[in-house]
N, C-alpha and C positions, 0 to 999 in steps of 0.2 A: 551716340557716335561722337567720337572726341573730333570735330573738325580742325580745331586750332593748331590741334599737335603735328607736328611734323610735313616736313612738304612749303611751299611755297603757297599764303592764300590771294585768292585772284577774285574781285568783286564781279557779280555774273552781270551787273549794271553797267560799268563803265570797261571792263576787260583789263581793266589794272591790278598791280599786285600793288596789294595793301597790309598793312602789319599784321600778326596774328593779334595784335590786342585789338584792330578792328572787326577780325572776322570771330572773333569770340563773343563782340559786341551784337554784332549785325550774322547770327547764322544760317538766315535764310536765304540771304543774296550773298552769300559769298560761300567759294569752295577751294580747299586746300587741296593743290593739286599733286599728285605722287607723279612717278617713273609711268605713265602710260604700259601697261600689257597687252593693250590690245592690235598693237601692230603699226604698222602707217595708216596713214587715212584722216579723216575727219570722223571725230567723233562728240556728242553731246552729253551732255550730263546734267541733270538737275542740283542746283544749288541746292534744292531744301531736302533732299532723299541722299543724297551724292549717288547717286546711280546712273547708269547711261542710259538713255531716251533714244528714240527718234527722230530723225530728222524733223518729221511733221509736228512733233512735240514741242521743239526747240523752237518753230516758227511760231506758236499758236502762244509760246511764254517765253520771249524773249529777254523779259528782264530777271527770269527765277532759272537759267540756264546757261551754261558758258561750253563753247566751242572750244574743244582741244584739237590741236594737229597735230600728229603724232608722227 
């Protein structure tokens, strides 16, 4: 999965956006965020899968996760 490419990346550590030449560096805490599909709301997603989680998920690994608001 090409994280780097395209989209804004954002460290699941600190909630900052960071260059793609650090999230190409570091692709387990960091996730390149697209356009949201999935509507308003809060949603979660795992840094190391880029997939969306749980809320209960997101609690339990908070530094390998980043909160989107959509």
């Amino acid at each position: 999965m090409g994280r780097s490419s395209g989209g804004r990346a954002r460290s699941a550590r600190t909630g900052r956006y960071v260059k793609t030449s650090t999230a190409a560096r570091h692709p387990r805490t960091t996730v390149v965020e697209k356009r949201s599909s999935r509507g308003s709301g809060t949603h979660h997603r795992s840094a190391i899968t880029g997939r969306y989680v749980k809320g209960s998920t997101a609690a339990r690994h908070p530094d390998t996760t980043v909160t989107e608001n959509g």
